[in-house]
Structures are given as C-alpha cells and as structure tokens.
C-alpha positions in Angstrom: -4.4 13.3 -7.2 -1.0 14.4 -7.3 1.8 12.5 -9.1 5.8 12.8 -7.9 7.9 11.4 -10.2 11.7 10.5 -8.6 14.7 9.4 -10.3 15.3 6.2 -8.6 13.2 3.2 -7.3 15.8 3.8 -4.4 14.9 7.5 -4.5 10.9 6.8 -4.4 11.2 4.5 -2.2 12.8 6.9 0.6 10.8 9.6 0.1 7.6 7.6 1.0 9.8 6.4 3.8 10.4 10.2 4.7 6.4 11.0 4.1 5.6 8.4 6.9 7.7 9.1 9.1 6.7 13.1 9.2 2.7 11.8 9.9 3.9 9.4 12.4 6.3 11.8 14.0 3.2 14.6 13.6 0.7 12.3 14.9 2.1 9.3 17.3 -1.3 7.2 17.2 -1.4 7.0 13.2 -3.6 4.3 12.0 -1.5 3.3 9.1 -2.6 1.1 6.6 0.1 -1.2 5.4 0.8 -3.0 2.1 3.2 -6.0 0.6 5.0 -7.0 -1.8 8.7 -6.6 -3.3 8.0 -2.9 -3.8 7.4 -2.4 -0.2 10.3 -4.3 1.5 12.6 -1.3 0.5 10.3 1.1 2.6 10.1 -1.2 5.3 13.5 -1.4 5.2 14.0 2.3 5.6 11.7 2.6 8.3 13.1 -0.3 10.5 16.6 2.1 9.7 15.0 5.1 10.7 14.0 3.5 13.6 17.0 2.1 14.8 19.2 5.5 14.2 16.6 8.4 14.7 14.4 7.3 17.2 11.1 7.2 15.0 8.5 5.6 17.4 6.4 2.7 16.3 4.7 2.7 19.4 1.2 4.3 19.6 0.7 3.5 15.9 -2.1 0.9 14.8 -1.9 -1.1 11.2 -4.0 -2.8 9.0 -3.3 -4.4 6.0 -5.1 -4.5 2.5 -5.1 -8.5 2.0 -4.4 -11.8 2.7 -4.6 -15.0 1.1 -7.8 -17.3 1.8 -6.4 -20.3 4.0 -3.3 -19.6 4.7 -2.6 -19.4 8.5 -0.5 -16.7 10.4 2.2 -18.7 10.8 2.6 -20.2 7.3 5.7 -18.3 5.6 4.3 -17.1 2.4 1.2 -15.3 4.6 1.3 -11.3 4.5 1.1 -11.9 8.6 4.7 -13.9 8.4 5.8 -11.0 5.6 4.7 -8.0 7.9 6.6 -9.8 10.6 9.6 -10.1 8.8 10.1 -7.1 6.9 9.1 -4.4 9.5 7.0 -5.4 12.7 10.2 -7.5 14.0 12.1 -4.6 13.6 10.1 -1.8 15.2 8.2 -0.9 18.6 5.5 -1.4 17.4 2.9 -3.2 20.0 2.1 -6.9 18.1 -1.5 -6.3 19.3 -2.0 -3.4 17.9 -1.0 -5.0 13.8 -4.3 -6.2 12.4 -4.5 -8.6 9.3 -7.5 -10.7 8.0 -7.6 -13.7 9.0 -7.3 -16.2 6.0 -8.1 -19.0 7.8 -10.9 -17.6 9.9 -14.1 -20.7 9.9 -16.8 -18.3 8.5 -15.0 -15.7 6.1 -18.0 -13.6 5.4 -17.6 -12.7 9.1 -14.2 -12.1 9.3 -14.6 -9.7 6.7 -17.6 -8.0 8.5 -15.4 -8.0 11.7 -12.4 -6.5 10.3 -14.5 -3.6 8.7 -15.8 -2.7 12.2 -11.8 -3.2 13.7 -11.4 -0.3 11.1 -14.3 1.8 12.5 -13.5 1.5 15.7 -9.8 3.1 15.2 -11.6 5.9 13.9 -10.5 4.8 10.5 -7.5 4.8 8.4 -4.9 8.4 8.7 -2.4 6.9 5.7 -3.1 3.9 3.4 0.3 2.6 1.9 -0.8 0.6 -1.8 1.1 -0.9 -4.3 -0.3 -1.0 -7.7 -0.6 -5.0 -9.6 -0.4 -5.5 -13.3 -4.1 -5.5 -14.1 -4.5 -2.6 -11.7 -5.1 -3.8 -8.7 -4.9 -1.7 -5.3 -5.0 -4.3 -2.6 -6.8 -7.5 -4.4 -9.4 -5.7 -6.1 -9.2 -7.5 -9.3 -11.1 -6.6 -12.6 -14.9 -5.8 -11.8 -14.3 -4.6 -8.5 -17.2 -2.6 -7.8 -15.7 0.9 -6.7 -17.9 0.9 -3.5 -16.8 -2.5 -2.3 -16.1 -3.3 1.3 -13.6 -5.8 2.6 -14.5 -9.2 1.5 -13.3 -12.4 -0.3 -12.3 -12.2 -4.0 -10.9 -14.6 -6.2 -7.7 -13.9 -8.4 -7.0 -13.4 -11.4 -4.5 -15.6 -13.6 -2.5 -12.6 -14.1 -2.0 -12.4 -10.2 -1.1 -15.6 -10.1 1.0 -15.4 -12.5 2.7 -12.8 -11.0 2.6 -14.1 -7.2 3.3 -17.7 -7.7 6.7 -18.2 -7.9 7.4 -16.3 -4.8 5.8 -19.7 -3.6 8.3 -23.0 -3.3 5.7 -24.5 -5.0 3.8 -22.5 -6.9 0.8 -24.5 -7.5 -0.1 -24.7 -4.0 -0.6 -20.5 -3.9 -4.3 -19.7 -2.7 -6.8 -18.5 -5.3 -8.6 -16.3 -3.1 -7.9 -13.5 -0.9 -9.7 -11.3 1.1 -9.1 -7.8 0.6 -10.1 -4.4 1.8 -12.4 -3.2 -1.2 -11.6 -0.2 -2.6 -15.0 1.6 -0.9 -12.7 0.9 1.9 -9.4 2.3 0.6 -10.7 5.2 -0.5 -12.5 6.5 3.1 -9.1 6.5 4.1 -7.6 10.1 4.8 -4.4 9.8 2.7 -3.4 7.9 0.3 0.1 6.9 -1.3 0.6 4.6 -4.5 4.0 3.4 -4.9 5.4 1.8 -8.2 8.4 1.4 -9.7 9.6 0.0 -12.9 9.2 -0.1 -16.7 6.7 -3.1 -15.8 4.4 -0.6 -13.8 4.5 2.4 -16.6 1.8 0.9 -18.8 -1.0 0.4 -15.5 0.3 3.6 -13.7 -0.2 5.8 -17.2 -4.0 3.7 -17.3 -4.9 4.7 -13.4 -3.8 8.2 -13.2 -4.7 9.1 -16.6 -7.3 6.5 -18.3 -11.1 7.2 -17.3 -12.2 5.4 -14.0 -13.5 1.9 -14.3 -14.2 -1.3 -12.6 -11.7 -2.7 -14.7 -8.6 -1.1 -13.0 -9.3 -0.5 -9.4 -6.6 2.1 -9.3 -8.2 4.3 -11.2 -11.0 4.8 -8.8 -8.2 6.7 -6.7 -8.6 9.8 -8.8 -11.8 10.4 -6.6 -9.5 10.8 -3.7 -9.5 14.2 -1.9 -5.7 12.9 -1.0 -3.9 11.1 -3.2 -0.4 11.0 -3.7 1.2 8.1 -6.4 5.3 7.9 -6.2 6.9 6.3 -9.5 10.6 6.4 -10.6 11.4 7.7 -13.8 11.4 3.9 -15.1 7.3 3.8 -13.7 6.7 7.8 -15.3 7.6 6.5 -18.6 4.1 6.6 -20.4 2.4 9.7 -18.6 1.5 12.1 -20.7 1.6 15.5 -17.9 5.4 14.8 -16.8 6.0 18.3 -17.1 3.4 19.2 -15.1 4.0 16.6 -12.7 7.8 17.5 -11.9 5.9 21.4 -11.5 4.2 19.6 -8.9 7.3 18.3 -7.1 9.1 21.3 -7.8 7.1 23.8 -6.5 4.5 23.2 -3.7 5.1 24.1 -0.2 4.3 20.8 1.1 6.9 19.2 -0.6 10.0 21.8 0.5 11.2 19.6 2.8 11.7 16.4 1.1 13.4 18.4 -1.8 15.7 19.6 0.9 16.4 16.2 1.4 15.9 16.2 5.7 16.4 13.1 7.4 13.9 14.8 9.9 11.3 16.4 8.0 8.3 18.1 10.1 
C-alpha cells in the first residue's frame, strides 16, 4: 500500500482523475470498477471535463460498480444506477451496455449476486477498482464482520450507514436497509486499487485502515494485502497518520509518480 497525501480535496480529487485517465488512455478496454458517493462526484466531474476538452475515450471501457441498494429499481433517483447516470455515464462515450450494476430489485437476489460475479469473470476481471472509504470502514458495503474473503452478496447496514446515507433521501425513512455489495474477496482480486477520502471526518477510519492491524471489523484494512494499492487523502483526511513523512517521500520521489507532480493534463 502506498499512501499520497495532497493538499486539497480539490487537489486529490484531480489526481485520481489524472491516474484514470493515463490507464484508460494506456489501455482503451479498462474494466474499471466504479464507486459513489459525494466524494466521487468531483472525479466524475473531471472525467466528463477531460472528456469533453481532451478527447479521453469512454468507449471500449467496461464498469462495474461496488453496490446497490436492495429494492430500489434502476430508474428510482436515489439508485447508484440513476447516480452513475447522472454524474458520469450521461456525460461520456461510454456504451450504456457495457455499465454493469446489481440489480437491487432482481426476484431471487442470491442469483443476482452469483450472476454478477461471473459478469466479472467473464471481463477477465477488474484493471482499476475506484472505492470510497465509510465511517465504520467500509469499502463498498462491507460492513463490520465482513469476512475478508467475501464474494458479492446481500448485506444488511449498519445504523451508522444509515445514518450517514439517509438524508440524501427526501425521506429518509424510506432508505433500503440492505445492499448488495461486491465483497471485499472480490475487491481485492482486482489489479489496482485506489481509496479516495477526504476530510477531517475520514482522518480517524483512514489512520485505522492503513495503519491499525487488519480485521473484519474495518473492511478497509484488508486492503493492506493488496499487491496495488494506492489511498489518496487531502491533508484534512492525512491528519492522524502516523508515517506522513514517509508518505510525502513516497509522493515525492518515485518514478511513477513524475508525471502527476509535473502536473500534465496528459500524463502517459
């Protein structure tokens, strides 16, 4: 795991923005695996930019998401289908056909979940996985107790996600409990992985997941067993680490990172 601590939430969010954009440019049938949430929308947005002005190609790629919420239809506005749609698909080249989501209000669940496992298999599996990072930890919606070998199924949330989640509802009380969610067995069998967060309200998790010992209790954590794992944080998110120093090294000093400090609009 490598950690790249930028000064802005503005700042981070660009240079995962820039990061994707080098793989898709590198590689034009990425299978990219796509997250939500507030977080995201300012790398979406940059992306839909890049788009627009440079000419970055949407067209071979194939995406799925980590979640969606148990009976809640495509269609219904507060569904990570409608929020994909809005934020970036609408926006971009990308084929509609080739966007995959769970279906949340697929008849027999346990086979949805089953079927969207073998989807991923038979893309030859995930190049990138994009992942926010929830108060209790969560990547995707692997709650507390996650087992770190989980596939995609249904779990149930935790008050503290709802909590968090609801009032991006217009009525709150009528958000889902349940999700499905790629597990993190799943995440983690994808090639690379970036963790976004930004915030003082992410520094306590983020410090617990890079730098706590890896347990069931914070999914996140299990992403220090990842061959390639890169977490972005502003300097709001970095507050609590302990290896700053080291981390800004990092950032400083590797080759692979020359040409985001150069600050390219067309890096690779």
């Amino acid at each position: 795991m490598e950690v790249i601590i930028q000064s802005t939430p503005a700042a981070a969010a660009e240079l995962l923005a820039r990061l994707i954009a080098h793989d898709l440019r590198a590689q034009p049938r990425l299978v990219l695996g796509l997250a939500t949430g507030r977080t995201m929308e300012s790398v979406y947005d940059r992306l839909a930019r890049m788009h627009r002005e440079d000419g970055l190609s949407f067209a071979g790629t194939r995406t799925f998401n980590l979640d969606e919420y148990v009976g809640l239809p495509a269609s219904d506005p507060h569904s990570y289908r409608h929020y994909m749609q809005e934020h970036l698909f609408r926006h971009v080249d990308v084929d509609v056909r080739n966007t995959h989501l769970p279906h949340g209000d697929a008849p027999d669940l346990d086979a949805e979940c089953r079927r969207y496992e073998e989807l991923i298999q038979q893309c030859g599996g995930i190049d990138l996985q994009l992942l926010g990072i929830g108060q209790t930890g969560h990547i995707g919606f692997n709650e507390p107790l996650s087992a770190l070998r989980s596939r995609t199924r249904v779990k149930a949330l935790s008050p503290v996600t709802i909590a968090q989640n609801s009032p991006l509802f217009a009525d709150p009380a009528k958000m889902p409990r349940r999700a499905i969610t790629m597990g993190v067995g799943t995440i983690l069998e994808a090639r690379r992985v970036v963790l976004l967060a930004t915030g003082t309200g992410k520094a306590e998790i983020i410090a617990k997941a890079v730098e706590g010992p890896i347990t069931s209790m914070i999914s996140a954590t299990a992403l220090q067993m990842h061959a390639r794992c890169t977490v972005i944080v502003d300097e709001a998110a970095a507050a609590k680490l302990q290896g700053v120093d080291y981390y800004r090294w990092i950032f400083a000093n590797e080759p692979e990172w020359e040409p985001y400090r150069c600050g390219s609009a067309h890096v690779g």
